[in-house]
C-alpha positions as CSV (number, residue, x, y, z in Angstrom):
1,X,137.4,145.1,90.3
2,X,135.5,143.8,92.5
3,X,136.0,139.3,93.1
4,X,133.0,137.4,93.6
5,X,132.8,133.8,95.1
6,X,130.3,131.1,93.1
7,X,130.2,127.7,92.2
8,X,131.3,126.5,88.9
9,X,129.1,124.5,86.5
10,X,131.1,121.4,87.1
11,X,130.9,121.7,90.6
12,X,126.8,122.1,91.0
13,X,126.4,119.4,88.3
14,X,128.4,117.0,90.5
15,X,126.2,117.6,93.6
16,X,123.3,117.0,91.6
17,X,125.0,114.0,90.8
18,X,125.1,112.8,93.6
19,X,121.9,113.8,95.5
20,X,120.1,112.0,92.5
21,X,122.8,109.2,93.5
22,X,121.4,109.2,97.5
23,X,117.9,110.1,96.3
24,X,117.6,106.8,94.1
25,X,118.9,104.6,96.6
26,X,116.7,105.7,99.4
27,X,113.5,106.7,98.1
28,X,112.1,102.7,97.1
29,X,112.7,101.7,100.8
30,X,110.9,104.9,102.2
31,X,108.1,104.1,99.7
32,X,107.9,100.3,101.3
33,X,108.0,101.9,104.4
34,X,105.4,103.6,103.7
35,X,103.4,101.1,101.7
36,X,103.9,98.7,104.6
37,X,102.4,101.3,107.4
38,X,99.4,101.5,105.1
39,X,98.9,97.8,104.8
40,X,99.7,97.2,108.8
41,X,96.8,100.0,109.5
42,X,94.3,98.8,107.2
43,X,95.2,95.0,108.2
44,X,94.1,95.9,112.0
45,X,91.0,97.7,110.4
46,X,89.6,95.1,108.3
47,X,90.1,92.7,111.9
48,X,88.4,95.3,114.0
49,X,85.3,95.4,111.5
50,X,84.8,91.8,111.5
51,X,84.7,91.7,115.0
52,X,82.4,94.4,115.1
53,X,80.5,93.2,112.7
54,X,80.3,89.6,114.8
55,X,79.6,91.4,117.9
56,X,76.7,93.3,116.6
57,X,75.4,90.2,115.0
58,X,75.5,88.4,118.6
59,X,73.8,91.7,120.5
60,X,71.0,91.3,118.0
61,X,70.4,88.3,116.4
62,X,72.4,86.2,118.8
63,X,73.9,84.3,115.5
64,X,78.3,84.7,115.4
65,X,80.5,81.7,113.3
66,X,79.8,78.7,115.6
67,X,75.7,79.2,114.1
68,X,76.3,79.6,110.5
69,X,74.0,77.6,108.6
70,X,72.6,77.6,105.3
71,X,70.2,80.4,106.8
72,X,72.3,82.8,108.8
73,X,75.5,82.4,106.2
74,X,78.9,84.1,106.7
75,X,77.9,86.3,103.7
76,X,74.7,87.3,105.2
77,X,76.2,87.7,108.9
78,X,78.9,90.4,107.7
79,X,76.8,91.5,105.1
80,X,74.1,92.8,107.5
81,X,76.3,94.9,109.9
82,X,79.0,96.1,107.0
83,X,79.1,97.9,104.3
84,X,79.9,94.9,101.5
85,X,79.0,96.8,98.2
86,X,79.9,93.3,96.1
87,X,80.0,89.7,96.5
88,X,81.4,86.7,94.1
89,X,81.4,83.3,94.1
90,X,84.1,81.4,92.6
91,X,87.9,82.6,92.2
92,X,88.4,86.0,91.6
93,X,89.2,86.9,88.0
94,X,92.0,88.7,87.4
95,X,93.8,88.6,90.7
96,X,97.1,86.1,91.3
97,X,98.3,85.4,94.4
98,X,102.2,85.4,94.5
99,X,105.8,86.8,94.2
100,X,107.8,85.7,97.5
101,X,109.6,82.5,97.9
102,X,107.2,79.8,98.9
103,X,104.2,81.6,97.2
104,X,102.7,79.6,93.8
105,X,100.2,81.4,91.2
106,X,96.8,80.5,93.0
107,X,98.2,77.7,94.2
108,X,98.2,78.5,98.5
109,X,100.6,79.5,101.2
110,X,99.3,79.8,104.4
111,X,95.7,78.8,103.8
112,X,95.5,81.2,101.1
113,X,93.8,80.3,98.1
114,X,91.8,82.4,95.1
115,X,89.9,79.1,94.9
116,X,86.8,78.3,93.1
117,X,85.2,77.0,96.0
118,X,85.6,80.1,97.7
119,X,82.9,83.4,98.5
120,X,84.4,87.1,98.4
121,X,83.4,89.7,100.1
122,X,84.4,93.6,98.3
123,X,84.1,96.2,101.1
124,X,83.4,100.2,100.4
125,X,86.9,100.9,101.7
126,X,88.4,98.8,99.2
127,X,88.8,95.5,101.4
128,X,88.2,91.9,100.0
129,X,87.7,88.9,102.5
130,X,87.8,85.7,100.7
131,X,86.8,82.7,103.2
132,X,85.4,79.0,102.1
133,X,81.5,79.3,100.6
134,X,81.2,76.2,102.5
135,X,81.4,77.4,105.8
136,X,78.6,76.6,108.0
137,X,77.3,73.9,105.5
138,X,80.1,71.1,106.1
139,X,81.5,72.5,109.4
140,X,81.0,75.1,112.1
141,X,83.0,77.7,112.9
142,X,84.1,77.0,116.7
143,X,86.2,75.9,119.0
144,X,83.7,73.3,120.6
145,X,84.8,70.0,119.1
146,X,81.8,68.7,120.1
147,X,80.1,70.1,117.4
148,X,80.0,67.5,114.4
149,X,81.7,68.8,111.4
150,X,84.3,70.9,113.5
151,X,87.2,69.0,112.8
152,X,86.9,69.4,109.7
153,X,89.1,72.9,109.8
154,X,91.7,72.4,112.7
155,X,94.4,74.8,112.6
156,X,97.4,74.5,115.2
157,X,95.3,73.4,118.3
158,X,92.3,75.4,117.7
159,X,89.4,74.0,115.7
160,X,88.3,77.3,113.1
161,X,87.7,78.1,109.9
162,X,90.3,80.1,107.9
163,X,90.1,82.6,104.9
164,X,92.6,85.8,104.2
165,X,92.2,89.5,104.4
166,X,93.6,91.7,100.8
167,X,93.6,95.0,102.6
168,X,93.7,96.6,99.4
169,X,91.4,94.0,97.4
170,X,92.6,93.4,93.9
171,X,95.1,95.9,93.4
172,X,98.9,94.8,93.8
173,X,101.1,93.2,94.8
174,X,98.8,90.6,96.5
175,X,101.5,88.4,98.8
176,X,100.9,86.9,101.5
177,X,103.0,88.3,104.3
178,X,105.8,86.4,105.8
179,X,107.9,86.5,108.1
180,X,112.0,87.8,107.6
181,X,113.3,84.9,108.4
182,X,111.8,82.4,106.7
183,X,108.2,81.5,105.1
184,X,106.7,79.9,107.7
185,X,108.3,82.1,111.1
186,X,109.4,81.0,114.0
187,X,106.6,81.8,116.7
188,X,107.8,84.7,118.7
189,X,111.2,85.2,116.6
190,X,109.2,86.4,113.4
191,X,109.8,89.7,112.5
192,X,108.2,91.4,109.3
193,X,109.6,94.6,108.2
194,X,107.9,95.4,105.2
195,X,104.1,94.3,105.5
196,X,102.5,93.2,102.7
197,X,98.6,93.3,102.1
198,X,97.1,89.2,102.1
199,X,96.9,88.2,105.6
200,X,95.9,84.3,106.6
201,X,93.0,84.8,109.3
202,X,91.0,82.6,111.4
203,X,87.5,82.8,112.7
204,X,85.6,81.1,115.7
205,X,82.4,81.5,117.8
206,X,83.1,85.8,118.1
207,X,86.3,85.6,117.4
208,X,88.8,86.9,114.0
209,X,92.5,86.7,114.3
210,X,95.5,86.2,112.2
211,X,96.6,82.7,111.8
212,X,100.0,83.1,111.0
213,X,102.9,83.9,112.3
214,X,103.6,86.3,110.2
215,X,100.5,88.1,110.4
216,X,100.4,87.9,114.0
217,X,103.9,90.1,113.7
218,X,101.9,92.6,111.4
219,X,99.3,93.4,114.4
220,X,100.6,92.9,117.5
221,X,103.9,94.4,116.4
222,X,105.5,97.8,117.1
């Protein structure tokens, strides 16, 4: 007769085992991985709008941050040169800011606030930029303190105003991203593995940029 070779039942149920074993420990950090490449990507496109967006404003209207008045608002200045399919006033309902050590429920970390003194803007790609409503009423958006009202929103050294980027708008998990090493980071020490999708920003005259740490990290990072 002739003998033939195969694996037993016991055998192939074991290595199932343990492939579900490997497979259940690695697949949540390839998801973040993959989560977090999203959020990075979309982060440094919601940045490169806005300053787009600024720079077209300037080419043809010659209005950017440090002119926002009750006329040429920040919600009519972005509105203009992208594609903003909704806008509210007030905190957003439904949408809670948290989950990381540090973070409160709406409370702030970082500048970040769904406050009800703030104006949202809801992009066609599913971005949401929540900044101050009173921006250019009370202060001016610049870094020439010689402006009256710009003290009003000094941040480090520079004099700006502030707001945060959701790259993916209401949806989850909505935390601010911070840095590995602690909440706050430590300048050029701050590493952020898994990137989250609220980002702390600061604008100026023509200028966006991220106004932590951590964010910084997120975009000028590897």
């Amino acid at each position: 007769m002739k003998k033939m070779n195969a694996f037993t039942l016991a055998e192939v149920l074991i290595t199932l085992g343990i492939i579900g074993v490997v497979a259940a420990m690695t697949m949540p950090t390839l998801i973040n991985s993959t989560q977090g490449a999203q959020y990075k990507s979309a982060f440094k496109k919601a940045l490169s709008a806005i300053s787009q967006a600024v720079t077209l404003n300037v080419a043809l209207d010659e209005v950017d941050f440090g002119d926002i008045d009750t006329t040429n608002t920040m919600t009519k200045i972005l509105s203009q040169r992208m594609n903003v399919v909704r806008t509210e006033t007030g905190a957003v309902d439904d949408y809670t800011i948290g989950g990381d050590t540090g973070e409160e429920d709406n409370t702030g970390i970082n500048g970040v606030k769904n406050g009800a003194d703030n104006t949202t803007l809801f992009m066609n790609d599913g971005i949401m930029f929540q900044f101050p409503t009173n921006v250019g009423q009370d202060t001016k958006c610049t870094k020439d303190t010689s402006i009256s009202g710009v003290t009003a929103w000094a941040i480090g050294t520079q004099k700006a105003c502030s707001g945060f980027i959701d790259v993916n708008g209401t949806k989850g998990p909505n935390k601010v991203v911070v840095c590995d090493n602690s909440d706050t980071g430590t300048g050029a020490n701050c590493k952020v593995t898994n990137p989250t999708d609220i980002y702390p920003v600061m604008f100026f005259d023509s200028t966006v940029l991220p106004s932590t740490d951590a964010a910084r990290a997120v975009l000028y990072g590897k």
